[in-house]
N, C-alpha and C positions, 0 to 999 in steps of 0.2 A: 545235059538235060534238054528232055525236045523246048521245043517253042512254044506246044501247047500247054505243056506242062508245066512250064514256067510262067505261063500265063494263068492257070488255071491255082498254082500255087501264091503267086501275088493277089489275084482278084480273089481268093480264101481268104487273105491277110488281111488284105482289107475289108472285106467283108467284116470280119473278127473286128477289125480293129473298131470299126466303123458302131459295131452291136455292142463293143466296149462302153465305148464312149457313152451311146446312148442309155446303157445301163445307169454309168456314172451319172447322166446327168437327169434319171429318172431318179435315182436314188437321193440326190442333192435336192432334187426338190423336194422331198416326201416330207412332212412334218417333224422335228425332231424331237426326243424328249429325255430331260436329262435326268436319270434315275440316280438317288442319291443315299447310300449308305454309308452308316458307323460302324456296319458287321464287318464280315468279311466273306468272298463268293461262294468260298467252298460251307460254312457253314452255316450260308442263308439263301443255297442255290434251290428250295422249295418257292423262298419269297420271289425269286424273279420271274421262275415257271406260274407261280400264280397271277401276279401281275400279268404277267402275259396272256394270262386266260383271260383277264379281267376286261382287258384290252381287245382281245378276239369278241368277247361277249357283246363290248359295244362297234364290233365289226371293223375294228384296225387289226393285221396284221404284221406284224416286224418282218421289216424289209420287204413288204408291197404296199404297206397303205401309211408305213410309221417308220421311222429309225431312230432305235433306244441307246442313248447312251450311257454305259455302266459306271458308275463311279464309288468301288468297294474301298470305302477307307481303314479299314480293319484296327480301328480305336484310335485312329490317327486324326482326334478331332479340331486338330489344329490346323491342317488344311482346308475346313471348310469355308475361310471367307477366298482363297483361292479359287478351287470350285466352282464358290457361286459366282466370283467375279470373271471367270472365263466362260461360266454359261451365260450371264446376262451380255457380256459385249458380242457374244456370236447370237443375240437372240434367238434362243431356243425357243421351241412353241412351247411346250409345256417343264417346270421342273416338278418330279416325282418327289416324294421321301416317306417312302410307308416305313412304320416302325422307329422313327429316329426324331426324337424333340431339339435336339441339337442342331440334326441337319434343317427342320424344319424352318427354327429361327433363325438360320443361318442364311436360307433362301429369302425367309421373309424378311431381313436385315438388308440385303443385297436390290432386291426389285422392287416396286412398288406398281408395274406393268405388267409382267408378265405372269402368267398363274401359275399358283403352286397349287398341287394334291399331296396332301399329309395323310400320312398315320401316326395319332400320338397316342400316348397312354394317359392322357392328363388335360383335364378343361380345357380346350383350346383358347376359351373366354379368357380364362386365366391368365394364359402363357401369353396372351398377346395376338395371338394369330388370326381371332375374328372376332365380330364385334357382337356378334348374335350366330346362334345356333341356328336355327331357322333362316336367317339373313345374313352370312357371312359381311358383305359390306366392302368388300377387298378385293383383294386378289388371290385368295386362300382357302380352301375348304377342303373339307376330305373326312378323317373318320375316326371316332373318338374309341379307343378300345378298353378304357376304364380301368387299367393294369393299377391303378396306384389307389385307385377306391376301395378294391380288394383287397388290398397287402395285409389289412387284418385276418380276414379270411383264412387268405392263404398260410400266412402263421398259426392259427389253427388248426387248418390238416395238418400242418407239419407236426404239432403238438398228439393229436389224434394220431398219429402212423407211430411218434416215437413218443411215448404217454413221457418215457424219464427223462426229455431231454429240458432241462431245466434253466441252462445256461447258451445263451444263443446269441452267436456272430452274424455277422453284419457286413455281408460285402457289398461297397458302392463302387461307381465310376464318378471320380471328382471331375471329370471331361465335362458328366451330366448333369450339371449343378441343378438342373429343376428337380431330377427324376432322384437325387440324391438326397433335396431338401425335404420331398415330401416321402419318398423311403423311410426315412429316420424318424420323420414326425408322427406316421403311421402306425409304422413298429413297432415304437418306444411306448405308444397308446395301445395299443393291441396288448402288446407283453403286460403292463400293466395292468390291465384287465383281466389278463388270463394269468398273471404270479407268478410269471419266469422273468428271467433278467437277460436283458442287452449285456451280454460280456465284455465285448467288441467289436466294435467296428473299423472294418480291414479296407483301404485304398487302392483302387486298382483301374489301368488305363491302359495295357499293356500288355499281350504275352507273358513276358517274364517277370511283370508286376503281379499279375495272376498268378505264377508260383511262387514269386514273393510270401505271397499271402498266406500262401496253403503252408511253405516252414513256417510260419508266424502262429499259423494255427494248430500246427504241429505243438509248438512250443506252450500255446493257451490250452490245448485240450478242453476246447468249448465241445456241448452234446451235440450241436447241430451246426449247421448254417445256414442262414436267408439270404440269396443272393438275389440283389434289387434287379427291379426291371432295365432294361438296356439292351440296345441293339447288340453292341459289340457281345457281349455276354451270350447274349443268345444264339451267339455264332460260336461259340467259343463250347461247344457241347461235347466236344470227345477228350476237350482235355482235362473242362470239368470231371466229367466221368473216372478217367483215370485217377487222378488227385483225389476226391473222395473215396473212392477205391482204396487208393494207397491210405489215408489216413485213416479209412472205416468209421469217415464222418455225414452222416446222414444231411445230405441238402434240399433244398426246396428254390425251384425257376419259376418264374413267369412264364414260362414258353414249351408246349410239350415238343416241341423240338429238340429242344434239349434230354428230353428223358427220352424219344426214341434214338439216341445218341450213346446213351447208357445212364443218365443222369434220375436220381432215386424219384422225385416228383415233383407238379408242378400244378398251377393253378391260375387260371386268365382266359385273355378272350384269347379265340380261334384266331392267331394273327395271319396262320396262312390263306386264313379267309380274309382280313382286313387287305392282304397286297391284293387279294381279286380284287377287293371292293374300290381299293384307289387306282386299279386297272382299270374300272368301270369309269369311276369318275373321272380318270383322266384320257378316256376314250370321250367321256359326252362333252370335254369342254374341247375335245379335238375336233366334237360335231359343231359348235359354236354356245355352249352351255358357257353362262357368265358365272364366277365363281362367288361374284358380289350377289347373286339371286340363288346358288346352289345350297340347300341345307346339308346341314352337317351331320352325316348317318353317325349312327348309334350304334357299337358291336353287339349282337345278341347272342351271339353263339360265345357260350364260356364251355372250359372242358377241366376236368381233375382228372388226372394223370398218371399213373402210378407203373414202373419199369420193375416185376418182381423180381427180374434176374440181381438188380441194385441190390434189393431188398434180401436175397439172399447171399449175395456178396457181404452185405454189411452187417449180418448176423440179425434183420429185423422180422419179426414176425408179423404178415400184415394179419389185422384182425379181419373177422368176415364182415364186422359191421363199415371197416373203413372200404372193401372190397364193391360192398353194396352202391354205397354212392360214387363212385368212381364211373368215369363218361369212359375213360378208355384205360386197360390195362395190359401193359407189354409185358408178355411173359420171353 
């Protein structure tokens, strides 16, 4: 090799090495933020793209102005005092958790410093996590999407799409002890109301607790199923589908994710609108916004659902009047 060459070869290298480093050490500085799920990536990779919008909207972009750290527990909620205690000792700027009341209290268990942006389905007054809607007071704010207000509701359409189905299961995550307690309390009210009966209610935290369930329902031949609000669940969309499918058990999500998954219908707020919205919010507390003075938005976009490929999979006829109020319908 000539002499030039071999000079112009090293002083490249180093060059390289040199705009390495600097990378490295632009990137290390950049704000970090630790996003925290109960789903899992592959089927809640809309909630991260949205976040990210949320985040773009309040003019952070990932890996020039922010670095997000992904944390998909896929119903594994047993690691999250882990989690939160390796985000708090590397102090993170901000922890995320759109969609997950588990992970939420798990952060807000862990810190009393550093801020959290939530997405819950349930008063966050309630849960603990702020002390006023208007005034959070903490270290905590973000956005209520009222999944468990509705759960009457939504038993209702389900009732409306399948008029016979009279005997109705009940699938929780015992992982989500809030989302579980007011599931059932809901329900059990609603049914009442409307003269069908709680059959059973089925346990699930798991993959293959999730098939669990569905032999179990195999064996009850309940008419339908309600399957309660939850993140991991709501990740959990093409296997739902299948399983329904196989049993030609008519179900109802909180999340129309799931029914563009294949899943028969569902009813709640817009959550891939709620990850924008804690993308927002946790872009403005990356601009200096205190989450003790941030109010706590209110989801307004709600959507009913309906996938009629399901619907003719499972032998159901939707009627036109159920067609009419329907926000969106996947043929």
């Amino acid at each position: 090799m000539k002499r030039r060459e071999f000079l112009t070869l090293v002083g490249g290298a180093a060059a390289a090495g040199a705009w390495s480093s600097a990378l490295h050490a632009q990137q290390s500085a950049l704000p970090v933020v630790g996003f925290v799920s109960t789903g899992s990536a592959d089927g809640l990779k809309n909630r991260a793209v949205a976040f990210r919008k949320g985040l773009s909207e309040s003019g952070f972009v990932e890996g020039k102005d922010v670095t997000i750290e992904y944390h998909w527990l896929g119903g594994r909620t047993d690691q999250l005092p882990a989690v939160m205690a390796d985000l708090v000792s590397r102090k993170v700027t901000v922890i995320a958790t759109p969609g997950s009341v588990v992970a939420a209290l798990a952060a807000k268990a862990a810190t009393t410093t550093i801020p959290i942006t939530f997405g819950v389905p349930e008063d966050p007054v309630r849960l603990g996590l702020v002390a006023n809607l208007g005034r959070p007071g903490g270290n905590a704010t973000g956005v209520n999407t009222f999944s468990q207000e509705v759960t009457g509701k939504r038993l209702r359409l389900l009732h409306d799409l399948v008029p016979k189905a009279t005997r109705i299961a009940v699938l929780v995550n015992p992982g989500n002890a809030s989302s579980t307690q007011s599931t059932l309390r809901e329900v059990r009210k609603a049914a009442g109301d409307m003269g069908v009966q709680i059959q059973k209610v089925l346990n699930a935290g798991t993959i293959g607790e999730i098939d669990a369930a569905f032999d179990a329902l195999a064996r009850e031949r309940a008419d339908a199923l309600f399957v309660a609000s939850d993140a991991f669940f709501n990740s959990r969309g093409v296997q739902f589908a299948t399983l329904t499918a196989r049993e030609r058990l008519p179900a109802t999500y909180s999340d129309s994710e799931v029914v563009a998954a294949g899943g028969l219908m569902s009813y709640g707020a817009d959550l891939t609108d709620m990850a924008r919205q804690v993308g927002v919010y946790t872009g403005s507390i990356l601009k200096g916004a205190k989450p003790a003075e941030f109010p706590v938005a209110q989801s307004a976009k709600f959507k009913f659902a309906i996938n009629l490929q399901a619907a003719r999979t499972l032998g159901i006829d939707v009627s036109p009047r159920v067609l009419t109020i329907a926000d969106e319908v996947i043929e």
